[in-house]
C-alpha positions as CSV (number, residue, x, y, z in Angstrom):
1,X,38.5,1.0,-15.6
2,X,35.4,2.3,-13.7
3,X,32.3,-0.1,-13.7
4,X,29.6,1.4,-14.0
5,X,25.8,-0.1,-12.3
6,X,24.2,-2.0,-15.3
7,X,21.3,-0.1,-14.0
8,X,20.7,2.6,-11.1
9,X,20.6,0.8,-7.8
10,X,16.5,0.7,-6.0
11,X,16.2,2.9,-3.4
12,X,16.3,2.0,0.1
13,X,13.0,1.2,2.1
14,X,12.6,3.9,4.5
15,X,10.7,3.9,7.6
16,X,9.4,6.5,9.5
17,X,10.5,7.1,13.4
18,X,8.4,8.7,15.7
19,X,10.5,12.0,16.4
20,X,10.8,12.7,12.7
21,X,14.1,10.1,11.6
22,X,14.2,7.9,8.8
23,X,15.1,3.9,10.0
24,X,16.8,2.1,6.7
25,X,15.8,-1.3,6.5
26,X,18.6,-4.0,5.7
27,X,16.7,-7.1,6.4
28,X,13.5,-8.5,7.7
29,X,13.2,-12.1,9.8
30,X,10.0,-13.5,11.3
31,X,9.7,-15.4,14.2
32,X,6.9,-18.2,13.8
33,X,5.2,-20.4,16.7
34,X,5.5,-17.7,19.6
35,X,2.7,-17.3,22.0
36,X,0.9,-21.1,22.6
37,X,-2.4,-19.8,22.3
38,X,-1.5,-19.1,18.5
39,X,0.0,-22.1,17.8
40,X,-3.1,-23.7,19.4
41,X,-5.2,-21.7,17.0
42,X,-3.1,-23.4,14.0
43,X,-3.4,-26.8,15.1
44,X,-0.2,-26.9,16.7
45,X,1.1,-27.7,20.2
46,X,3.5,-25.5,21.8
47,X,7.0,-27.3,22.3
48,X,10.5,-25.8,24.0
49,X,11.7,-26.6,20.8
50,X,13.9,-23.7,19.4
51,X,12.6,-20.3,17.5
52,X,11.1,-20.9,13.7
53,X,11.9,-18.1,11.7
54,X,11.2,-17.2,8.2
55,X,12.1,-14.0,6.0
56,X,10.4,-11.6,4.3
57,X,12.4,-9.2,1.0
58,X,13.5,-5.7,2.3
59,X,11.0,-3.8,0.6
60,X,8.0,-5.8,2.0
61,X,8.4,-3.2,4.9
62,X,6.2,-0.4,4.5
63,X,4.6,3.0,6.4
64,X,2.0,3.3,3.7
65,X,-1.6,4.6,5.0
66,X,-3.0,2.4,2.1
67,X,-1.9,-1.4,1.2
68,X,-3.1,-3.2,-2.0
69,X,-5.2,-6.6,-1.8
70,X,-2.7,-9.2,-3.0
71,X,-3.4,-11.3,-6.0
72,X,-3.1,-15.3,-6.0
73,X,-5.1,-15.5,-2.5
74,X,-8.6,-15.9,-1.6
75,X,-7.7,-16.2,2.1
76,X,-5.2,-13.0,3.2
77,X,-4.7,-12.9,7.4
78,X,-3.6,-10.1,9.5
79,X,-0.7,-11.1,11.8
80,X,-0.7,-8.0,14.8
81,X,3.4,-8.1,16.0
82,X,6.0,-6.2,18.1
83,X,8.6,-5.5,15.7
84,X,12.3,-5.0,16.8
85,X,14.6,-2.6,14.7
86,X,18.3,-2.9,15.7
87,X,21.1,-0.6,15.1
88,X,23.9,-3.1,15.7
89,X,24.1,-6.8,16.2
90,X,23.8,-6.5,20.1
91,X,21.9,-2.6,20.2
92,X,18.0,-2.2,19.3
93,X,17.6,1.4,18.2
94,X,13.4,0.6,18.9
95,X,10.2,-0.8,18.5
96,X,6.6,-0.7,16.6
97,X,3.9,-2.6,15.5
98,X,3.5,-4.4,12.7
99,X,1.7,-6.8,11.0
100,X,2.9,-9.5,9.2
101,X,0.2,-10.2,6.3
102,X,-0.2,-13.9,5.2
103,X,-1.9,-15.4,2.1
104,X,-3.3,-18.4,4.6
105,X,-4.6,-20.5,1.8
106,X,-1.1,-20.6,-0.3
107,X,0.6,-21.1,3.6
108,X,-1.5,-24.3,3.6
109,X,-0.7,-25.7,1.0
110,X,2.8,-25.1,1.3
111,X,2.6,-27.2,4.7
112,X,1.0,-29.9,2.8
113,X,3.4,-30.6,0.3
114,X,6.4,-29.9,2.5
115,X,7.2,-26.6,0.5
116,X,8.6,-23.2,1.9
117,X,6.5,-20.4,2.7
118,X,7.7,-17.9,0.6
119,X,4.6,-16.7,-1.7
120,X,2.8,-17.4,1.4
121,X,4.6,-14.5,3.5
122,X,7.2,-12.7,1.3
123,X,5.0,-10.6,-1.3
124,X,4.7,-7.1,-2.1
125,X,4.2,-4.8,0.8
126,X,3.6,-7.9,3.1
127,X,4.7,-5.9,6.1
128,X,3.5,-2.9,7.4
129,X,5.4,-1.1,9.9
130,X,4.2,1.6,12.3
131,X,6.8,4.4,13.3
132,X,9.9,3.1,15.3
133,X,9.5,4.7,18.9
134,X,13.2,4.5,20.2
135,X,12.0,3.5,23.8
136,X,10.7,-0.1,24.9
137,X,7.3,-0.7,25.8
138,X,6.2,-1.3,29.2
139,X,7.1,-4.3,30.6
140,X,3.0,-5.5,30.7
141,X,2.2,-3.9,27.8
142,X,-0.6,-5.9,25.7
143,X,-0.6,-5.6,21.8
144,X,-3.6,-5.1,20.0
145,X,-5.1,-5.5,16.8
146,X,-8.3,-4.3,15.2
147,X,-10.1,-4.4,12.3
148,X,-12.6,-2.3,11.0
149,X,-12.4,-0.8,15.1
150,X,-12.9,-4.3,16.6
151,X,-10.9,-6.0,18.7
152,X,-9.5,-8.8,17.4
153,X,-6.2,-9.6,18.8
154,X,-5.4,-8.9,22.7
155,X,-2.4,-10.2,24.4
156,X,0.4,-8.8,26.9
157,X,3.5,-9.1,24.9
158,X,5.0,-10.7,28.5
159,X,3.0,-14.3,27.0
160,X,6.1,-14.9,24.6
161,X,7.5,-18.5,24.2
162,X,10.9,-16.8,23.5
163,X,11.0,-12.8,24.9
164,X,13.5,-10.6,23.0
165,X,16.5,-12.0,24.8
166,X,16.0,-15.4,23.6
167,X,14.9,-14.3,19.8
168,X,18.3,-12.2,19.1
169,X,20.6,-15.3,20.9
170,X,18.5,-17.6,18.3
171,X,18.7,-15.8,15.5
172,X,22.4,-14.7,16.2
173,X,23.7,-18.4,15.9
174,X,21.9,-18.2,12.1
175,X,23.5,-15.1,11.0
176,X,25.3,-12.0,12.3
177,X,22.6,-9.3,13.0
178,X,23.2,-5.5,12.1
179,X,22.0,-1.7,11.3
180,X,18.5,-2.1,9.8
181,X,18.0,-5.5,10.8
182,X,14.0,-6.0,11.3
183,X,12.7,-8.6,13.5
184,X,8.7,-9.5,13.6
185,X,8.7,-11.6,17.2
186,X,5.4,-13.3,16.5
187,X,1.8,-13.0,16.7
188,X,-0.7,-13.8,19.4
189,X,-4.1,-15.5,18.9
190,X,-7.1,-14.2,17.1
191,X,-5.6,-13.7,13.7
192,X,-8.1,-13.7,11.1
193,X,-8.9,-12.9,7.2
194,X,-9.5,-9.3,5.6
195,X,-10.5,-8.0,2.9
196,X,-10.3,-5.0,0.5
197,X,-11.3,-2.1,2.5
198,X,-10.7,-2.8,5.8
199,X,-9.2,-1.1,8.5
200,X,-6.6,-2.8,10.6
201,X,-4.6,-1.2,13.1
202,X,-2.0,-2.7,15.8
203,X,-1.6,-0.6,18.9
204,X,1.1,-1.8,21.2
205,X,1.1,0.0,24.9
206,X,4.0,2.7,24.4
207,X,4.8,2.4,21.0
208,X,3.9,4.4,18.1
209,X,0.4,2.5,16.1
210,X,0.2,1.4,13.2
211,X,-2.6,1.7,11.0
212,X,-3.8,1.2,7.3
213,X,-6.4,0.2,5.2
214,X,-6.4,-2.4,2.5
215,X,-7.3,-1.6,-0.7
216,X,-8.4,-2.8,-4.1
């Protein structure tokens, strides 16, 4: 007997590379607590202990020029990233910026009470992605994020707690990586909030930029 879908399967979330490919997404993981400066800036003290990570749903990915304000936050951060998009468990296909948008206010409270982050980072279109450049960037390359044309984040990507290396050993003891695996490694300092009708962009030194505006 042939089973049949009790409904047609979603489509896949697509992202654009930068010589005209599309990069299916499978998963998306986070790494939290990765250049000290940040974790200063959250009231934390950087530690050797071993990569945080978190995960954010497939279709938070996105390419779109335009990303809604999300409800149930009065508080929503921009996150400025190097993003990792691997072809294999051991193989990275490339790289782009990203920004990994957080509703600050319900991350708080989560941490208060002990509770996951989810709502906090895993919400509707929470990720933009720029296109996927299939070459590494430079190895002093500095990320950069700016809002409204101001810089707001700026920090060579060579300040990681845990470089790339490190990140993919981590996470590979967690779970076995593959095709369309995404991996945000972390944001600098200088994060900050937004609102509806900014501009932010992340501009990485030999990767494709991202940029959007968030809207009502």
């Amino acid at each position: 007997m042939t089973q049949k879908l009790v409904f047609d399967a979603p489509p896949p979330t697509l992202l654009a590379t930068d010589d005209g490919q599309l990069f299916p997404v499978r998963r998306i993981f986070c790494v939290g607590k990765n250049y000290a400066d940040h974790v200063k800036e959250m009231g934390g003290a950087p530690s050797e202990d071993p990569p945080v990570f978190f995960a954010k749903p497939t279709d938070a990915a996105t390419n779109n020029a335009s990303v809604p304000f999300p409800p149930m936050t009065d508080n929503l951060h921009f996150e400025g990233e190097l993003v990792v998009a691997m072809t294999s468990p051991k193989e990275i296909f490339g790289y782009a910026a990203g920004c990994d948008l957080t509703r600050r206010d319900l991350q708080k409270a989560a941490k208060e009470k002990g509770a996951p982050w989810d709502m906090a980072k895993g919400f509707d279109l929470s990720g933009p992605v720029g296109p996927i450049t299939n070459a590494a960037p430079p190895g002093e390359a500095r990320l950069r994020t700016l809002v409204n044309g101001e810089i707001r984040q700026d920090e060579s990507l060579s300040s990681m707690i845990w470089p790339i290396p490190d990140i993919l050993r981590a996470l590979s003891r967690y779970c076995a990586l593959a095709a369309g695996d995404l991996i945000f490694t972390g944001t600098p300092a200088g994060v900050g909030a937004i609102v509806s009708g900014d501009e932010i962009s992340v501009e990485i030194d030999g990767i494709a930029p991202l940029s959007f505006k968030l809207s009502n």
